[in-house]
Structures are given as C-alpha cells and as structure tokens.
VOGULUM-383547 format. One line per field, with one value per residue: residue in one letter; z negated, y, x of N, C-alpha, C in turn. Coordinates in steps of 0.2 Angstrom, whole numbers, always signed. Each point is the difference from the previous one (the first is absolute). Layout:
# VOGULUM-383547
residu <- [a;...]
n.pz <- [Z;...]
n.py <- [Y;...]
n.px <- [X;...]
ca.pz <- [Z;...]
ca.py <- [Y;...]
ca.px <- [X;...]
c.pz <- [Z;...]
c.py <- [Y;...]
c.px <- [X;...]
# end
This chain:
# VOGULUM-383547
residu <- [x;x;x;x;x;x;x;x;x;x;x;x;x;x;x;x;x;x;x;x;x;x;x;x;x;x;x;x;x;x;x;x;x;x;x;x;x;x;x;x;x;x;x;x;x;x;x;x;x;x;x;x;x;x;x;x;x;x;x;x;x;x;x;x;x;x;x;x;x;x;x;x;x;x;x;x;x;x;x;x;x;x;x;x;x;x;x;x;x;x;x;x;x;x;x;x;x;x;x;x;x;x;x;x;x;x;x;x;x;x;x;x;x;x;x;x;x;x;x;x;x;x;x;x;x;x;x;x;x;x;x;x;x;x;x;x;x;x;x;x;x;x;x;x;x;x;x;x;x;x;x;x;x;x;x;x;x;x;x;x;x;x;x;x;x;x;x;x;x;x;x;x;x;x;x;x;x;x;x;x;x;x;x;x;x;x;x;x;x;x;x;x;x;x;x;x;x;x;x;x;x;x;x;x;x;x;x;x;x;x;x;x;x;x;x;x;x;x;x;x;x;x;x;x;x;x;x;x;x;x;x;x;x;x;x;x]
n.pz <- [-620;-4;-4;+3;-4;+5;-8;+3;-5;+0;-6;+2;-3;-4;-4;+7;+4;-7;+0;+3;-2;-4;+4;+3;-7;-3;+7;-2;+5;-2;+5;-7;+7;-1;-5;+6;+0;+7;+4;-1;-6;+1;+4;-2;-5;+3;+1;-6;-5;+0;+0;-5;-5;+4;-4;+4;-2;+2;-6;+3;-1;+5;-1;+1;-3;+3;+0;-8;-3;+4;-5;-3;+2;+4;+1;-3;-6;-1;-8;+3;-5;-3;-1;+8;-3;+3;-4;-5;+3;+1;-8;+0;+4;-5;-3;-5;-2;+0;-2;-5;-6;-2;-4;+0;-2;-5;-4;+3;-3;-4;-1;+4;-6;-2;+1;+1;-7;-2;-2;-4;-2;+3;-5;-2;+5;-3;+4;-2;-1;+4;+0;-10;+2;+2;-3;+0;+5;+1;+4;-2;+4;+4;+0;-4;-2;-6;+1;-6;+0;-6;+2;+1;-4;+1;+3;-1;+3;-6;+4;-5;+7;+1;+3;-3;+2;-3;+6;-1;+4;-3;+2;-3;+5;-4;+0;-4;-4;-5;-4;+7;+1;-5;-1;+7;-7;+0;-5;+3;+5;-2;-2;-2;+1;+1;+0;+5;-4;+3;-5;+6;-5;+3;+1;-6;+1;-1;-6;+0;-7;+7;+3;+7;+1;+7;+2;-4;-1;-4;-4;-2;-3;+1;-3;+4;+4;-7;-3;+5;+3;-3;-3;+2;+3;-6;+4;+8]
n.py <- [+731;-4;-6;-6;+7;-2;+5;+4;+3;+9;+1;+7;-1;-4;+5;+1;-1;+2;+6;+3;-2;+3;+6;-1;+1;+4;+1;-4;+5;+5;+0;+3;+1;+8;+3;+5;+1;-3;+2;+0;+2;+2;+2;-2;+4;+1;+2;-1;+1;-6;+7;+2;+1;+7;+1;+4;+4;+7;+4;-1;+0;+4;-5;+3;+0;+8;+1;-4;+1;+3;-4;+0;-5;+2;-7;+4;+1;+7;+1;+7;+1;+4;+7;-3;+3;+5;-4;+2;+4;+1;-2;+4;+3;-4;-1;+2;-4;+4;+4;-4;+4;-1;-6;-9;+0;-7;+1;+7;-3;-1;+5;+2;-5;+5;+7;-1;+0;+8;+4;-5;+1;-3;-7;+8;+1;+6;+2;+3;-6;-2;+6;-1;-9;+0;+4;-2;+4;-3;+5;-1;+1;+6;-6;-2;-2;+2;-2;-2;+5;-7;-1;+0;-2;+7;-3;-5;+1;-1;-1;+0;-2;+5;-2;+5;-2;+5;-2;+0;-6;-4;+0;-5;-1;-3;-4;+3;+0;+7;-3;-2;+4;+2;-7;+5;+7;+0;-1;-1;+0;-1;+5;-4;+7;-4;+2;+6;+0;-4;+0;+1;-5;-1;+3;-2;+7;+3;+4;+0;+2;+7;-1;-1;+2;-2;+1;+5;-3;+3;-5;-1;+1;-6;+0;-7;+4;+7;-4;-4;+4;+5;-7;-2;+6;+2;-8;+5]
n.px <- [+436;+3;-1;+4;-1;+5;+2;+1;+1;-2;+6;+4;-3;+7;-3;-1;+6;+3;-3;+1;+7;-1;-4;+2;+5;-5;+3;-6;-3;+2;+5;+7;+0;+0;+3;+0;+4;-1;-1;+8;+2;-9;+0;+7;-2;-3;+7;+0;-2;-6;-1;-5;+5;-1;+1;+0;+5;-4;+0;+2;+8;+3;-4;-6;-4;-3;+8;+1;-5;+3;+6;-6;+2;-7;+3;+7;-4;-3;+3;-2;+6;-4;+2;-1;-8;+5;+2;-8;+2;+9;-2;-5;+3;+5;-7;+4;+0;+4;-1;+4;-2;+4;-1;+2;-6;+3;-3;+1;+6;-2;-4;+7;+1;-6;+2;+7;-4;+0;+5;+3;-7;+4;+0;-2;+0;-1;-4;+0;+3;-5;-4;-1;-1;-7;-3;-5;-5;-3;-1;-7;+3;-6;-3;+6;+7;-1;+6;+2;+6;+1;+8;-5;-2;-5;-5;-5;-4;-5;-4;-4;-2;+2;+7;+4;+6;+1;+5;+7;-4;-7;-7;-1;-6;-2;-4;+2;-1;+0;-6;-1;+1;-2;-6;-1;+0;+5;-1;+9;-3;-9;-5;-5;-1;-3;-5;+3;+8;+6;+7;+7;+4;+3;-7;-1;-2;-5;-1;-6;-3;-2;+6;+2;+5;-3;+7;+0;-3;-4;+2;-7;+2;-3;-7;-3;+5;-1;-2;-2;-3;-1;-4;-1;-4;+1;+0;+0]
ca.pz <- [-6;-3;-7;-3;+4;-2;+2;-4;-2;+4;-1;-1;-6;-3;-3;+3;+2;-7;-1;+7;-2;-6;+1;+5;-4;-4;+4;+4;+9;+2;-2;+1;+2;-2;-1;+4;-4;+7;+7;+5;-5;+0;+6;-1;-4;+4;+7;+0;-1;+2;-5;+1;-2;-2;-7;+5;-2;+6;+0;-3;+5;+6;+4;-5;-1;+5;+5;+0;+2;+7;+4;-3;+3;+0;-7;-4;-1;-2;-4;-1;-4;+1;-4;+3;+4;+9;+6;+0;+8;+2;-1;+3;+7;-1;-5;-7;-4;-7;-1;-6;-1;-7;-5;+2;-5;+2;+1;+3;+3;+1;+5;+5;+0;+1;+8;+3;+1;+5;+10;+1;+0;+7;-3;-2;+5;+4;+7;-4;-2;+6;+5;-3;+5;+8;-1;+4;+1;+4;-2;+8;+3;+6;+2;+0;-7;+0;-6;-3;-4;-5;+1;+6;-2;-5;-5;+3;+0;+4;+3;+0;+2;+2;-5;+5;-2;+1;-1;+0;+9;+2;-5;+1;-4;+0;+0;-6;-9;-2;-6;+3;+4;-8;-2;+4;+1;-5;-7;-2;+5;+3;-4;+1;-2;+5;+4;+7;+1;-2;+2;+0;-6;+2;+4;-3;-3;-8;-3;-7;-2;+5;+6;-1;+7;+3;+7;-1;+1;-6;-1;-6;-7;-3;-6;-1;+2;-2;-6;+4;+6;-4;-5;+7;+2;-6;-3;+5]
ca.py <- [+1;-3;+2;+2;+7;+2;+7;+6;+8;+2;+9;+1;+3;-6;-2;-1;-9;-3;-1;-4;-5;-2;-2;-6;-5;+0;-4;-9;-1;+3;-1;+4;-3;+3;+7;+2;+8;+4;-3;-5;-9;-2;+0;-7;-9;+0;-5;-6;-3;+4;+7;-2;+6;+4;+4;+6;+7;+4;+5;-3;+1;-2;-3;+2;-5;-1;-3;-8;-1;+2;-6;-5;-3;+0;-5;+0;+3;+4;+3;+4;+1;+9;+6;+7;-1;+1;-5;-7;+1;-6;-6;-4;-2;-4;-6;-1;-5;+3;+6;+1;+5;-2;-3;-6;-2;-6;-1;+3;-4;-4;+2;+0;-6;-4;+2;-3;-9;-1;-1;-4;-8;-1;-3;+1;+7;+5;+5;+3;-5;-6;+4;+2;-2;+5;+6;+1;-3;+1;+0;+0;+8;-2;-6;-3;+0;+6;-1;+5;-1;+6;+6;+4;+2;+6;+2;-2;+5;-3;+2;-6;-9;-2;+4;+3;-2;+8;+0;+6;+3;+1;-2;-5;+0;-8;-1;-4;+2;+0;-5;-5;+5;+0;-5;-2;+3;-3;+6;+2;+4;+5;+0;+1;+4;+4;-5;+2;+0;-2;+3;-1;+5;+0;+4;+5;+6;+2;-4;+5;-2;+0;-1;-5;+4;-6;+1;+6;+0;+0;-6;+2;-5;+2;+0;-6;-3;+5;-3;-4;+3;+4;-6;-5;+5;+2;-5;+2]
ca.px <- [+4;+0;-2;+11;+3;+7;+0;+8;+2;+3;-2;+7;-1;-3;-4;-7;-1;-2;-6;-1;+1;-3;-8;+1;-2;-4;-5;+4;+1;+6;+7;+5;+7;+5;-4;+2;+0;-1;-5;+2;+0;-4;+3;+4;-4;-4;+1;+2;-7;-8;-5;-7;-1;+6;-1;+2;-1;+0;+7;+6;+7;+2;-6;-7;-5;-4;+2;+0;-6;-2;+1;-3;-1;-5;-4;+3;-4;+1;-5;+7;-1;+6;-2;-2;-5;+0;+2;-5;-4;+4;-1;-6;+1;+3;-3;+2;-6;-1;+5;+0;+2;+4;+3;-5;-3;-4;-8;-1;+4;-8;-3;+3;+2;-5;-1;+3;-3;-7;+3;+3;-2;-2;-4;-7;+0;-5;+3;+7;+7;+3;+2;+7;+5;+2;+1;-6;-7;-3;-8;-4;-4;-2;-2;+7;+2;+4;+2;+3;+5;-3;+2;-4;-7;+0;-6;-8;-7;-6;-4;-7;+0;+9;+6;+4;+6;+5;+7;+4;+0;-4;-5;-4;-8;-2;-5;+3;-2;+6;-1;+1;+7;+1;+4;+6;+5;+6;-2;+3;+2;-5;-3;-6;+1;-8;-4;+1;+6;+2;+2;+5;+3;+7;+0;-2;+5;-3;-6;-3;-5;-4;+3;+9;+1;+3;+0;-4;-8;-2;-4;-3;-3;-6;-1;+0;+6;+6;+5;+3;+4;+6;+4;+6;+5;+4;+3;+5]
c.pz <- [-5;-7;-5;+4;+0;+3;-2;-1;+6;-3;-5;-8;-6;-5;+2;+2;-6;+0;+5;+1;-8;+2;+6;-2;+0;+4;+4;+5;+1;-2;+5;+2;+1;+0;+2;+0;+6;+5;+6;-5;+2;+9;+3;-2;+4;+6;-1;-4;-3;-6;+3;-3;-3;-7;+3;-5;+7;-1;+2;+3;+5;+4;-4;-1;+8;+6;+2;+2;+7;+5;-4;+1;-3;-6;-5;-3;-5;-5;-3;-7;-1;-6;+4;+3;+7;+5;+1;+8;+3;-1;+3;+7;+3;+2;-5;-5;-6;-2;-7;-2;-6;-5;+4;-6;+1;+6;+9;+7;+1;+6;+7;+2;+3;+7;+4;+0;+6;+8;+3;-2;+8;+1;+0;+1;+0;+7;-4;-3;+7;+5;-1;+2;+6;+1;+8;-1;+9;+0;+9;+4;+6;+3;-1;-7;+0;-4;-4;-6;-8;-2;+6;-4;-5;-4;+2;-3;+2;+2;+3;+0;+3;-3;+5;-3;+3;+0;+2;+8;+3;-4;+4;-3;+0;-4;-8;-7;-1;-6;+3;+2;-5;+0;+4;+0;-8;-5;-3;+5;+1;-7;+1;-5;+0;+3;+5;+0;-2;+4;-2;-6;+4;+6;-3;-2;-5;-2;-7;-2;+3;+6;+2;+7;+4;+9;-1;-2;-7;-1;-7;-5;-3;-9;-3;+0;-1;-4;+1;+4;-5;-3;+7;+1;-5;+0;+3;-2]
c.py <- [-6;+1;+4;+7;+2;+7;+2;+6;+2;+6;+1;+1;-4;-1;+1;-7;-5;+0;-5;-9;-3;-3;-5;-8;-4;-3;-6;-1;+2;-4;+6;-3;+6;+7;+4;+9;+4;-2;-4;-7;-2;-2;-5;-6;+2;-5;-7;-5;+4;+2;-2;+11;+5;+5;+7;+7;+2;+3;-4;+3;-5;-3;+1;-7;-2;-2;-6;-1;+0;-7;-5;-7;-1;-3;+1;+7;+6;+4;+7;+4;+7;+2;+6;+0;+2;-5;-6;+1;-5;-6;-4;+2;-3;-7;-3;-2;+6;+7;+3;+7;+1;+10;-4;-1;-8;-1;+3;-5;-9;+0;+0;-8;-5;+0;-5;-8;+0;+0;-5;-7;-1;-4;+3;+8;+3;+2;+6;+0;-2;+7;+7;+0;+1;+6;+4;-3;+0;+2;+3;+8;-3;-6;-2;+1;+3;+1;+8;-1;+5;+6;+7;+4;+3;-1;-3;+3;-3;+4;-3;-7;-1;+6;+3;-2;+5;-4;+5;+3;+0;-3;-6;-2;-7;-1;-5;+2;+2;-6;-5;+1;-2;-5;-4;+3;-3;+6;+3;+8;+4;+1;+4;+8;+4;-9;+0;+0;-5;+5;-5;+3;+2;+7;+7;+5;+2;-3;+4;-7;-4;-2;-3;+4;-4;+6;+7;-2;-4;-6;-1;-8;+0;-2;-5;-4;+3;-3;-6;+2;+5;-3;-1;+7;+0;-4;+0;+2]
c.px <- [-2;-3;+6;+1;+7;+1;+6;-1;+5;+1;+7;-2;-2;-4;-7;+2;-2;-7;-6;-1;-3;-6;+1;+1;-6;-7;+3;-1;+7;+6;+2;+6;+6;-1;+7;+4;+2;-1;+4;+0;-5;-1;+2;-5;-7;+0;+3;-5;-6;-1;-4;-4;+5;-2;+6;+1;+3;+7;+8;+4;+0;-5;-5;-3;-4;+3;+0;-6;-2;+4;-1;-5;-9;-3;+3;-6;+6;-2;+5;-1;+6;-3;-1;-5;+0;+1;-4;-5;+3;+0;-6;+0;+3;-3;+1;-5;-2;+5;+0;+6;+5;-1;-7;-4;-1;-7;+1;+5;-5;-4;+3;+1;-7;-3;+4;-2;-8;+0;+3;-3;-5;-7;-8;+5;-4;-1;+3;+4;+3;+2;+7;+6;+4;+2;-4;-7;-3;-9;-2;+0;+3;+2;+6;-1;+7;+7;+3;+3;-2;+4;-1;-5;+1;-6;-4;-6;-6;-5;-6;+4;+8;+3;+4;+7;+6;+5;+4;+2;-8;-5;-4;-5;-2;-7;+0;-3;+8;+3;+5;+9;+4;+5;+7;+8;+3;-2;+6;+2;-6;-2;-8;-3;-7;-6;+0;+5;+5;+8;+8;+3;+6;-1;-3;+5;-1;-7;-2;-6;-6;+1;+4;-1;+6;+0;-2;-8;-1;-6;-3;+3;-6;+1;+2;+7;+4;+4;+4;+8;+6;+3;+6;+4;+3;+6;+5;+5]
# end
C-alpha cells in the first residue's frame, strides 16, 4: 500500500457517508475517490480501478457489507463501520483493520487510520504486521513446522518453558515463551488477557470482569491486564 490511500465509503445512509468523508479530509494520506451508498456501486469501481481502502457499513439492502467483503480482493484493506455491535465477530474473521461503532468519534476514527498505517508499512514490519498479512504462523511440534491459520485458534496457554495453542480442531505444543507468540499475532485479532493467556477476540462468546469464556472453558483476566483488555472489549 502506498503512502497516496485511495478509499471509498461504502454506506446507504448519507449522512454517515458525510461524516465519513469529513474526517478523511482531514487526513493527507488519504484520497477519496467515491463515497458509495450500496455495495454493487462499490463493486463496480472496485473492478475497474485500485482501492487500496474500503470505509464498509455491514447493514445494507440487497448485498450486506459482509458479503462484499467476502469478494474483496485481499490487498484491498478493510475498516467496517455499523451501529451494530453483533456483527463485530464477523468483521474480524474477516481481517478488517478495524471495527468502528457509530456514532464514529474523530479521534476513535484516528486510531483505526493509524492501525492500517501500521500493517501496511512494509518497510519496518513487525512479525505481527508481516504475518497480519498472511493470515497465518508457522511454529515447531514434533520435529516439523507447523503451520496454522490464525483463524483456527481459540486460545494460547503457557506453561512453564512452552505454550499450548488450542485451535478449533486440535491442540499444538511448541517449545516457545508466550511473550515471544505474542509479538507474532496481529493485536487487531488476539488479545493478551493473562501472563498464561492470550485469547482469539473473534472466538470469544462472553466475558465478565474476571473471565472471557472461550469454547465453553473459563479464561482468568488477570489484575494487570484488566483494564487493558475490557477497554478493547468495550470497543466491540
């Protein structure tokens, strides 16, 4: 992706495309090249020149947001914007750079703007931007490498000197620090909830105070990482 971001709104309801577009102004990487009030408009121009970023509402007539999304050309990046918190599971097993919740506060719209500058500067990659990309990891069990898809995974668990990585068909033990695991997952999709947990947001079903329950099985929030973690859950 370029420094120049050509993005379109995507949403039947124009004074969300106004707003939308206000703040898009207001930043100099971005060009708005057309703000779109249904999902075959945007579809169309899709296929004839390069988006670089779709600004996405879920709800829509006739084709949903998520539909489009589902034939969205990989490097064409994704930031879905609704008023309905049920649909934010979908967006991030999506990959969506971001899941904003209207009414859009500026600032709040910022932050999703800075995420996608972080995944997209190829330049000074993290292994958690560069593997973003991919949308997998590879780690060592039994004498091979192993790949896996980070839509598979439920939850990592440490345990002393290696980790256990719970996916949704089986479990694989690697000889790894979770700290180190850590800096290989994309921070839009995992969250670090525990010193012995890190857990899939997008697999999560509920959540209190004290817990986040993932696949039936009760995972602790610790003290240190309470206010962190409910801040982000909240934001779903």
């Amino acid at each position: 992706m370029d420094t120049n971001i050509n993005c379109i709104i995507v949403d039947d309801e124009p004074m969300a495309r106004e707003i939308i577009a206000s703040y898009i102004q207001k930043i100099p990487q971005l060009t708005l090249i057309k703000s779109c009030s249904n999902a075959m408009e945007a579809f169309n121009l899709l296929n004839t020149q390069q988006i670089d970023l779709l600004f996405l509402d879920i709800n829509m007539p006739e084709v949903s947001g998520l539909s489009l999304a589902k034939s969205v050309n990989k490097k064409t990046k994704i930031i879905f914007t609704t008023a309905y918190r049920e649909y934010a599971v979908d967006g991030f097993n999506l990959q969506a750079v971001d899941y904003l919740l209207k009414p859009i506060a500026f600032d709040r719209f910022l932050q999703a703007i800075n995420k996608l500058f972080e995944i997209s500067n190829t330049k000074s990659n993290t292994p958690a931007q560069e593997n973003a990309l991919n949308n997998f990891i590879f780690v060592r069990a039994d004498r091979k490498m192993v790949k896996i898809n980070f839509e598979e995974i439920l939850y990592i668990e440490s345990l002393s000197d290696y980790i256990k990585i719970h996916t949704i068909n089986k479990t694989i033990t690697t000889r790894e620090s979770i700290s180190n695991i850590e800096t290989k997952l994309p921070s839009f999709s995992f969250l670090r909830s525990h010193r012995s947990y890190i857990v899939s947001i997008s697999k999560i079903t509920s959540f209190t105070n004290e817990y986040i329950e993932i696949n039936n099985k009760a995972l602790p929030i610790s003290r240190s990482y309470k206010e962190s973690v409910l801040q982000k859950l909240a934001e779903m």
